[in-house]
DRENDO-1510 file (C-alpha; in Angstrom, 1 decimal, always signed):
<recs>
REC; n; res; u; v; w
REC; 1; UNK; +154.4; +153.5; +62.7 .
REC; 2; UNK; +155.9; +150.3; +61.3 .
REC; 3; UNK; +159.0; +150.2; +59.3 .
REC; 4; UNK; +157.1; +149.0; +56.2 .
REC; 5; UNK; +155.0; +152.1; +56.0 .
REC; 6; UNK; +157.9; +154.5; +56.5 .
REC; 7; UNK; +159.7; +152.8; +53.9 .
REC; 8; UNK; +156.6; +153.1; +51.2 .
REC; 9; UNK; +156.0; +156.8; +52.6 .
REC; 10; UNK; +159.8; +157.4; +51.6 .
REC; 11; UNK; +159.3; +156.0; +48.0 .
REC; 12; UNK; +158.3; +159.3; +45.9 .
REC; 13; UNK; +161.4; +160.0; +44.1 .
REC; 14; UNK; +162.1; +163.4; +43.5 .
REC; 15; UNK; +161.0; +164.7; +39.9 .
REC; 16; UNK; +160.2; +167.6; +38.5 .
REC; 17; UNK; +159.1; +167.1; +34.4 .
REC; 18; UNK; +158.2; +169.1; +32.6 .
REC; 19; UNK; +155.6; +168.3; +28.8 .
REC; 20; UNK; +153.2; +169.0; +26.9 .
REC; 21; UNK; +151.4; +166.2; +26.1 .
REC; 22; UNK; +148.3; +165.5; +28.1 .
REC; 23; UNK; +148.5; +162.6; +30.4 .
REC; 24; UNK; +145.2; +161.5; +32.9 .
REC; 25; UNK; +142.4; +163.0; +30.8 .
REC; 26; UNK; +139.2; +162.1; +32.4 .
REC; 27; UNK; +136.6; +160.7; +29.8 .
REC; 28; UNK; +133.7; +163.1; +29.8 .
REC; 29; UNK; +135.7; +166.0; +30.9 .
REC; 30; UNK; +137.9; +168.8; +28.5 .
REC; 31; UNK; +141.5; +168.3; +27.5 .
REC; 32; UNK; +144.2; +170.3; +29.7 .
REC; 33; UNK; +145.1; +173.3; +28.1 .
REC; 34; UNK; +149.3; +174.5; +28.5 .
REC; 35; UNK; +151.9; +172.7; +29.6 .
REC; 36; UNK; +152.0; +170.0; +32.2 .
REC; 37; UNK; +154.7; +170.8; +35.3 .
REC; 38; UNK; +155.2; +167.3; +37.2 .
REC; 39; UNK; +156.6; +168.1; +40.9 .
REC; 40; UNK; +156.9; +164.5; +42.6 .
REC; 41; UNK; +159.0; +163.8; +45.8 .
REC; 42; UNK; +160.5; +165.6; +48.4 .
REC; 43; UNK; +160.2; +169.3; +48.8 .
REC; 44; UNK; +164.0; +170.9; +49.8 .
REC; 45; UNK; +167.4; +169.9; +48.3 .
REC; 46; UNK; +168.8; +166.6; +50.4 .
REC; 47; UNK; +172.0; +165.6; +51.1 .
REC; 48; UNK; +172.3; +164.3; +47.5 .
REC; 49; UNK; +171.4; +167.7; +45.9 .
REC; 50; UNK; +168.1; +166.2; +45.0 .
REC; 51; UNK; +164.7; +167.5; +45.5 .
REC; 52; UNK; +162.4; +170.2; +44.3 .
REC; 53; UNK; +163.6; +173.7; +45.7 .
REC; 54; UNK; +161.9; +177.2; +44.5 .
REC; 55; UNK; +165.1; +178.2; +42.9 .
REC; 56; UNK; +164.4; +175.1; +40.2 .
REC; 57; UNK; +160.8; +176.1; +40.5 .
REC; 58; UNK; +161.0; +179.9; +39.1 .
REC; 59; UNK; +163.8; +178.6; +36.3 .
REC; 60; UNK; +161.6; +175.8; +35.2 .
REC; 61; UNK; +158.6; +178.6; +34.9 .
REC; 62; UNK; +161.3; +180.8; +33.0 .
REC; 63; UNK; +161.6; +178.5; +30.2 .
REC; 64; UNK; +157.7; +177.5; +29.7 .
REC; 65; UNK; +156.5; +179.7; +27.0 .
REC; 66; UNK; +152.5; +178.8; +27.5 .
REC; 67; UNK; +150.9; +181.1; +29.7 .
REC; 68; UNK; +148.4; +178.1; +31.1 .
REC; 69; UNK; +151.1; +175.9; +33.9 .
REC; 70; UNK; +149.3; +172.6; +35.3 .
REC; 71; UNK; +151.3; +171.5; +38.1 .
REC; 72; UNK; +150.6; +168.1; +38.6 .
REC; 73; UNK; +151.7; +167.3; +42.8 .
REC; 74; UNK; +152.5; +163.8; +44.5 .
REC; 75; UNK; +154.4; +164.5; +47.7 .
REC; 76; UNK; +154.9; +163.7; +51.3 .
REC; 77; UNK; +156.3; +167.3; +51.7 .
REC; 78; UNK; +159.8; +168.5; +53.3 .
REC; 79; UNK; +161.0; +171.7; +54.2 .
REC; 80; UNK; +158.4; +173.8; +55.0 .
REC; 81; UNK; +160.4; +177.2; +54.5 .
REC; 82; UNK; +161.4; +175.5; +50.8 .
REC; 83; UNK; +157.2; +175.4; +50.3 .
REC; 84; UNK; +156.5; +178.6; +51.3 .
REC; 85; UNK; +158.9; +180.1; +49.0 .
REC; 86; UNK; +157.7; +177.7; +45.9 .
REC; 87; UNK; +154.1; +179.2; +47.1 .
REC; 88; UNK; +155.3; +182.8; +46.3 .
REC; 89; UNK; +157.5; +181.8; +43.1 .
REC; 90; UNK; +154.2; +180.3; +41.7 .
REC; 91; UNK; +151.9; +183.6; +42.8 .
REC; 92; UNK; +154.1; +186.0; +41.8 .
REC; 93; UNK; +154.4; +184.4; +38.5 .
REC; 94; UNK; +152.0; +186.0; +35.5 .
REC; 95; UNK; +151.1; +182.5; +34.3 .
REC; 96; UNK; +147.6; +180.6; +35.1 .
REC; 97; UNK; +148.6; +178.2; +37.5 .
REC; 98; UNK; +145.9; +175.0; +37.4 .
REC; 99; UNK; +146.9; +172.8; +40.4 .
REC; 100; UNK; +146.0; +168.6; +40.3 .
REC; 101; UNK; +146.4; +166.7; +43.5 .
REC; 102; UNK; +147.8; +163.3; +41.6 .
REC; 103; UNK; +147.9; +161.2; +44.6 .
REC; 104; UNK; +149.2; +163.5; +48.0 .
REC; 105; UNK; +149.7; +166.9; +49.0 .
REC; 106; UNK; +150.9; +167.0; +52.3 .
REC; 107; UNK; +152.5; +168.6; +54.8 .
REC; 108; UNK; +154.9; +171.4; +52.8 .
REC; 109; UNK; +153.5; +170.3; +49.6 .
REC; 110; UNK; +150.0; +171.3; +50.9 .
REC; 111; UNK; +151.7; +174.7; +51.0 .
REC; 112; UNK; +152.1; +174.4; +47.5 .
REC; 113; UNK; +148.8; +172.9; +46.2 .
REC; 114; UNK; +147.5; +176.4; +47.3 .
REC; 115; UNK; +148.9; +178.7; +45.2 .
REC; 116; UNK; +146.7; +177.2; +42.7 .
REC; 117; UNK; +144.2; +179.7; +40.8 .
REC; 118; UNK; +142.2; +176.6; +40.4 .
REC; 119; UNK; +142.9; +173.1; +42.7 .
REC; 120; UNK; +141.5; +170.1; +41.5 .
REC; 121; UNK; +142.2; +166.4; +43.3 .
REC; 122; UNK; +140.8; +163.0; +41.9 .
REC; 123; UNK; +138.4; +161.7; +44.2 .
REC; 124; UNK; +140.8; +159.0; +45.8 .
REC; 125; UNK; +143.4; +161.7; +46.5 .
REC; 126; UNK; +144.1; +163.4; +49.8 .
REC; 127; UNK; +145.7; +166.6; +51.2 .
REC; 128; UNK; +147.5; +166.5; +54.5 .
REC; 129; UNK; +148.3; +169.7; +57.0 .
REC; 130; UNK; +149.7; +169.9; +60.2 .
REC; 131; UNK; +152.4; +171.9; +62.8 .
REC; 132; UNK; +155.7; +172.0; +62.1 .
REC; 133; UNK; +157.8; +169.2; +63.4 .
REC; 134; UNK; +161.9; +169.3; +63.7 .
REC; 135; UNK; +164.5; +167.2; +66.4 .
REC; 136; UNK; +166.9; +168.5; +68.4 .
REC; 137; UNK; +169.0; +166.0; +70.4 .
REC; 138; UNK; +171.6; +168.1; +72.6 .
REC; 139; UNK; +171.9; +171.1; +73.9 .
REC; 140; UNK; +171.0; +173.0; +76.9 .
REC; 141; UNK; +167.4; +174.2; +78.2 .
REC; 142; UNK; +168.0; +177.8; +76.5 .
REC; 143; UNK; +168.5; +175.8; +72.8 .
REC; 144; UNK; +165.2; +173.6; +73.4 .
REC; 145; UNK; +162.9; +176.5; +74.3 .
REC; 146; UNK; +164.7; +178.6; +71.3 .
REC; 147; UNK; +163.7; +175.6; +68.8 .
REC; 148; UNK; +160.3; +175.1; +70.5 .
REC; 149; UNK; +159.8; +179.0; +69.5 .
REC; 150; UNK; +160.9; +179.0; +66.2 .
REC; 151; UNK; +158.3; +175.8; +65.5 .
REC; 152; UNK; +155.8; +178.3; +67.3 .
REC; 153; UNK; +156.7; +180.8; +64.5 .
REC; 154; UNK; +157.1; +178.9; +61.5 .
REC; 155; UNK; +153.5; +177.5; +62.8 .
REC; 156; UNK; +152.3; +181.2; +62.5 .
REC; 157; UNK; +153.5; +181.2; +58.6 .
REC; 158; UNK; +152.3; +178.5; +57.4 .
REC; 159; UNK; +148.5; +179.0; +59.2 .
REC; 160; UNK; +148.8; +182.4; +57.4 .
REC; 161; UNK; +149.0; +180.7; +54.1 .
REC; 162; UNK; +146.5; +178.2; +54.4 .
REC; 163; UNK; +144.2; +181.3; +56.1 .
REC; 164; UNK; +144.0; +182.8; +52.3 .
REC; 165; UNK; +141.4; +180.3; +50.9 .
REC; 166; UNK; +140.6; +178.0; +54.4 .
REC; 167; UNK; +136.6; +178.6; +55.2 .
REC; 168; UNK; +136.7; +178.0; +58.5 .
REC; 169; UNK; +137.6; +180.0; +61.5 .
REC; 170; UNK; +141.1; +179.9; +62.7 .
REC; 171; UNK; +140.5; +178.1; +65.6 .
REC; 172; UNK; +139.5; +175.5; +63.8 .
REC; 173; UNK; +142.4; +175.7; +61.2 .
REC; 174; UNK; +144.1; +175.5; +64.5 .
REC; 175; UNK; +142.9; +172.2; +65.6 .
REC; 176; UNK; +143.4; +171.0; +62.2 .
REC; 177; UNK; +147.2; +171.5; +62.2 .
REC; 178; UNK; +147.6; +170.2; +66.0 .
REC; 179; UNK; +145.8; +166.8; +65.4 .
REC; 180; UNK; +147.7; +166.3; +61.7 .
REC; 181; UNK; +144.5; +166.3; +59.8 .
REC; 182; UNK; +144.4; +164.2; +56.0 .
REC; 183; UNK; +141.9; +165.6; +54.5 .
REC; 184; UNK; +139.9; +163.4; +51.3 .
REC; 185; UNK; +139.0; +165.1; +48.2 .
REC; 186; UNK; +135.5; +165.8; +49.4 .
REC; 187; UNK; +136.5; +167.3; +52.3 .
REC; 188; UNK; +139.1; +169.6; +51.2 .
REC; 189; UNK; +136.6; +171.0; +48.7 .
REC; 190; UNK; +134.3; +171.7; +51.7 .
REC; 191; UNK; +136.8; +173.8; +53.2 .
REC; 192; UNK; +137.8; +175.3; +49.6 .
REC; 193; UNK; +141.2; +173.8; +50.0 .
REC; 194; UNK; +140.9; +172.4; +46.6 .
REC; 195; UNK; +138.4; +173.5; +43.9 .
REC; 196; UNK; +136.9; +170.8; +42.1 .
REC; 197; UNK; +136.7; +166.7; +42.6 .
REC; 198; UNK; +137.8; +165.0; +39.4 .
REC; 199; UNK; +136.0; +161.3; +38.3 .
REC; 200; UNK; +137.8; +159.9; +35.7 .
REC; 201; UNK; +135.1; +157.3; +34.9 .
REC; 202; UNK; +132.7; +160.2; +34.6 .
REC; 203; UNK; +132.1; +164.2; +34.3 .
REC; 204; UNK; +133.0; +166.0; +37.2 .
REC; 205; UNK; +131.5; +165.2; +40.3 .
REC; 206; UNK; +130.1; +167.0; +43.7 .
REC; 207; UNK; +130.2; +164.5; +46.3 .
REC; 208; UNK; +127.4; +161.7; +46.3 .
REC; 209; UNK; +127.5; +160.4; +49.7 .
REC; 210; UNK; +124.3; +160.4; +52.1 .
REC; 211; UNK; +125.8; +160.4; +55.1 .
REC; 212; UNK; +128.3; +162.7; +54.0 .
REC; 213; UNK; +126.4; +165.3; +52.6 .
REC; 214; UNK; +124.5; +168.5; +54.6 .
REC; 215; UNK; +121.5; +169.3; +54.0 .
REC; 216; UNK; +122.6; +171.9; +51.4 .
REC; 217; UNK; +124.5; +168.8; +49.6 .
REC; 218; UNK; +127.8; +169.6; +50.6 .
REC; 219; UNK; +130.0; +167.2; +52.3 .
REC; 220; UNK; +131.2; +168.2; +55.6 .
REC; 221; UNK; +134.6; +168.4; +56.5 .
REC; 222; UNK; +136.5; +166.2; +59.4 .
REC; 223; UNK; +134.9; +167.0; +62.8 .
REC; 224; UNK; +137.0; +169.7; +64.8 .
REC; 225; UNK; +139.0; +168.0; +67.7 .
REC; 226; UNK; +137.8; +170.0; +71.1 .
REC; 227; UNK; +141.1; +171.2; +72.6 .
REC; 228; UNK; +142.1; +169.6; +75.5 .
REC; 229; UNK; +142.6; +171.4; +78.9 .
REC; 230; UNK; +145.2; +169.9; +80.2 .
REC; 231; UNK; +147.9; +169.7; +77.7 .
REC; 232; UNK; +149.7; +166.9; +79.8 .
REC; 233; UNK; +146.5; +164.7; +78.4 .
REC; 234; UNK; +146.7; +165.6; +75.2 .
REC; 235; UNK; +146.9; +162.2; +72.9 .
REC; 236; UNK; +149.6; +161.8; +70.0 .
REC; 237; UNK; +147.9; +161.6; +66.7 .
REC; 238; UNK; +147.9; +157.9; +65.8 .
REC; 239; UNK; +149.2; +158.9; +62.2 .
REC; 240; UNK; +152.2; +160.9; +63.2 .
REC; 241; UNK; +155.0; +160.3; +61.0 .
REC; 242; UNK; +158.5; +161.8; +61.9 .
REC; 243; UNK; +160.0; +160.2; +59.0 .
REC; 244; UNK; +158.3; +162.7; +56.3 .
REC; 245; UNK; +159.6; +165.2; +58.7 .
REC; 246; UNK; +163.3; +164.7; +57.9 .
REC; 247; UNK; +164.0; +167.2; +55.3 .
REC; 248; UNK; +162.1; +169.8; +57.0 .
REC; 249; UNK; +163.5; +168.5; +60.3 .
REC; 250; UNK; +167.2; +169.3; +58.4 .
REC; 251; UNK; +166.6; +173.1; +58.1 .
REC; 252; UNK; +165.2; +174.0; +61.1 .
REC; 253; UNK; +168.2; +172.4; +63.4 .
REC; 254; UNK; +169.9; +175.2; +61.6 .
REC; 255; UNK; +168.3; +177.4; +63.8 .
REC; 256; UNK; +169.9; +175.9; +66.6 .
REC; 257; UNK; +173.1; +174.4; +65.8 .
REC; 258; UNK; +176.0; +176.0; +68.0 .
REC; 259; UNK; +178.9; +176.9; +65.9 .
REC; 260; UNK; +182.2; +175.6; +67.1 .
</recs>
């Protein structure tokens, strides 16, 4: 991918806000109800002690008195343990938790967008899943194959999660994650990845595409990539993206780093 794109990919800014007054609302459509949660940037702490962790996640949900939250997410994603466990803070809490896709849920954020009771993404938003990704650059064969099994595993969790409200089977869900699939608003919906398609120049809207739509009027989601036998053939998705890897890439070379 060229420099310039990694460098606008990198741009989010970790934020988490927290307000009450209503920002976005759609013409046409009713007025958010609660208080507004912002989570923008990176998922995991960085280097610099910035970035939206779970810890900040349940203390931030301590102090909001409403019981409506509506988390408003814009990320490339991050650590993908770090999303999991901002998943659970946001299930286990007692609040109504009303999820809107701002701009991009991907990767680890995707994680997050889940845990929504209700998901809503504008229709020129997208959601992004895929396999875990990490780097290891020394070592012997013993410390490759143990990182190649812990990917394997952490795989496992994250399909699990996405398993709760995906419609398809989980081969499919499988073939997803391999080929790093960005899914539009439309499609997500399809799979019930995400609730409801917000217009903001009009009500709410069910996609309106011919050639999109099935014959029941629903749009169908990204055709399924057939695996391939021979895995030596297999092609590397066009759109992979180490860079949004790096914060998830800096806790899972945990798992492998030999102490001295």
């Amino acid at each position: 991918m060229p420099m310039r794109t990694k460098r606008m990919m990198n741009q989010i800014k970790p934020m988490m806000k927290v307000t009450n007054k209503v920002l976005n609302k759609a013409d046409g459509q009713p007025a958010e109800v609660g208080t507004n949660l912002y989570m923008y940037g990176d998922i995991g702490e960085d280097w610099w002690g910035d970035g939206i962790t779970a810890l900040r996640v349940r203390a931030t949900l301590s102090r909001i008195d409403d019981d409506v939250v509506n988390l408003h997410i814009h990320s490339n994603g991050g650590d993908a343990f770090e999303g999991i466990a901002i998943y659970n803070v946001l299930k286990q809490s007692d609040k109504t938790i009303n999820v809107y896709i701002d701009g991009l849920a991907a990767s680890a954020a995707s994680i997050i967008a889940l845990a929504g009771d209700k998901i809503y993404m504008p229709r020129n938003t997208q959601m992004m899943i895929h396999n875990a990704a990490s780097g290891i650059w020394h070592g012997f064969a013993e410390d490759f194959e143990k990182m190649a099994s812990a990917l394997r595993n952490v795989n496992d969790s994250v399909r699990q999660t996405y398993l709760g409200r995906f419609t398809g089977t989980e081969e499919e869900l499988i073939r997803y994650m391999d080929n790093e699939t960005f899914f539009t608003a439309d499609q997500a919906v399809a799979l019930n990845l995400a609730d409801e398609i917000l217009n903001y120049d009009a009500e709410p809207a069910e996609a309106d595409d011919e050639e999109d739509e099935t014959e029941t009027g629903e749009t169908e989601p990204p055709e399924v990539p057939e695996k391939e036998d021979d895995e030596d053939e297999t092609p590397v998705p066009e759109n992979a993206n180490f860079a949004r890897f790096a914060a998830f890439a800096n806790s899972l070379t945990k798992l492998t780093r030999k102490e001295d």
